[in-house]
Residue, then its C-alpha position, 0 to 999 in steps of 0.5 A: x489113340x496108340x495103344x500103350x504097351x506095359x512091362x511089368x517090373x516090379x523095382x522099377x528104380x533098377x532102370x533094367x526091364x526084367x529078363x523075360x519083358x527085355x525078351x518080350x521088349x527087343x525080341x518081339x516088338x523090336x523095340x530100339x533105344x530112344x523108343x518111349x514104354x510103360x512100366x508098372x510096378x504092381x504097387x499103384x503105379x504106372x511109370x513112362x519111359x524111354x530105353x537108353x540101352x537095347x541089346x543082347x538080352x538087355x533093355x535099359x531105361x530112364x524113367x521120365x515119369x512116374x504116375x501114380x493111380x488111385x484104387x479102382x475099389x475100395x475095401x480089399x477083395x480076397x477068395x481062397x479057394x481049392x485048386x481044381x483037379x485041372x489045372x488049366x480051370x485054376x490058371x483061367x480063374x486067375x486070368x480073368x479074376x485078375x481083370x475082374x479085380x483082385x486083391x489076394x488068392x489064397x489056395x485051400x488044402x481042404x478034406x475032398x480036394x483032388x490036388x493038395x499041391x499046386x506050382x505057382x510059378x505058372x499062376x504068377x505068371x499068368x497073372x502079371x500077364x493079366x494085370x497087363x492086359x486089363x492095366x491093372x495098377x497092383x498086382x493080386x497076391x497069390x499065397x501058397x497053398x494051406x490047410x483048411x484049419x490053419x487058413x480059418x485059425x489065422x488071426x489077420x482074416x477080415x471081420x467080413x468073412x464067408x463060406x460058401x457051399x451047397x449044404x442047407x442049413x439044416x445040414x450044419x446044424x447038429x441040433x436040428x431035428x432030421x428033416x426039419x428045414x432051416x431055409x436057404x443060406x442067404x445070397x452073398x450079395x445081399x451080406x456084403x457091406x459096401x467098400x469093405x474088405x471082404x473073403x470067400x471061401x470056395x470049396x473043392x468039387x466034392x464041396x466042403x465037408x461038413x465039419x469043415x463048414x461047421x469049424x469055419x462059422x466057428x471061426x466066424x465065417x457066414x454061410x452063404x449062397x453064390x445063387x441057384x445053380x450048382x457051380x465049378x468050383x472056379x465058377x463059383x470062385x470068379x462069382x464070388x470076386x465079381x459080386x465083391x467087385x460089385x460092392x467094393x465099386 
């Protein structure tokens, strides 16, 4: 079977594949006019159609058509984490959370985060790139990197919400005796109701503080345990969106 090449155009009903897939299109695979592609919109569908016009820097096409696909998961997958001092760690995260499967990335501005500004223009890219690659039929969104305290204070957060670190709970708890043990955090696995939407919070490399853990089970996010080794941060983030792939099936 032919391998189907996709361009990502986000208004496919503008008959004209944006500048840099036209490039992509007419530069590198010597596409001509009567040459049949695929589209995909980000949006849940995928449309198949044949160039009308190839030249100079433009691809045009007529879609002939249009099909539209079901969810792979139900429930909708969302991990806001802090970006990684490496870049590079943050752009590999996108890439591969992006097949695994993703519905939004939320970026944390948090107090021992070590970049508190991220261009993610690099990570859009990388990300369409992704969906691409994997045929993904929507395109994860990608939100601007927040503060810590104005992310938890939203008010269109799932009820079904998460903090992971590496504290005991003992740790959190101010009114536990010093020394005295509370047990593990529980393994996120274990918590995650089934086709439901979800959200991980992922810590920087110094982990969260721990008032910042306090004020997010405040807020009405659970502690949990991503298992029992000591995780990057993007590591952790990638086990996190895998293990809510996993419950959203």
């Amino acid at each position: 079977m032919k391998e189907q090449r996709f361009f990502y155009t986000p208004e496919p009903d503008a008959g004209q594949l944006p500048a840099d897939e036209a490039q992509h299109a007419l530069r590198v695979l010597r596409l001509q006019m009567g040459d049949e592609i695929h589209l995909m919109d980000g949006r849940g569908a995928f449309h198949r159609a044949v160039i009308t016009e190839a030249g100079g820097h433009h691809c045009r096409y007529r879609i002939e058509e249009t099909q539209p696909q079901q969810p792979e998961w139900q429930g909708t997958i969302h991990v806001a984490v802090a970006p990684t001092k490496n870049i590079d760690r943050m752009e590999w995260f996108a890439e591969k959370a992006t097949e695994i499967g993703l519905d939004r990335c939320s970026l944390l501005d948090c107090r021992f985060s070590e970049r508190r500004v991220v261009k993610t223009e690099r990570l859009e890219k990388i990300i369409v790139s992704a969906m691409k690659q994997s045929h993904k039929a929507w395109k994860p969104q990608l939100d601007e990197i927040a503060s810590f305290k104005s992310f938890i204070a939203r008010n269109d957060l799932p009820e079904q919400r998460f903090i992971a670190h590496c504290y005991d709970p003992a740790d959190i708890n101010a009114a536990a005796p010093v020394g005295s043990s509370q047990g593990q955090n529980p393994f996120l696995a274990d918590l995650l109701r089934p086709r439901t939407p979800a959200l991980v919070l992922i810590g920087p490399e110094g982990d969260f503080s721990i008032d910042e853990v306090r004020a997010a089970e405040a807020a009405g996010f659970r502690s949990v345990s991503l298992g029992t080794s000591r995780l990057r941060t993007e590591t952790a983030a990638l086990v996190a969106v895998h293990l809510m792939r996993l419950a959203n099936r």
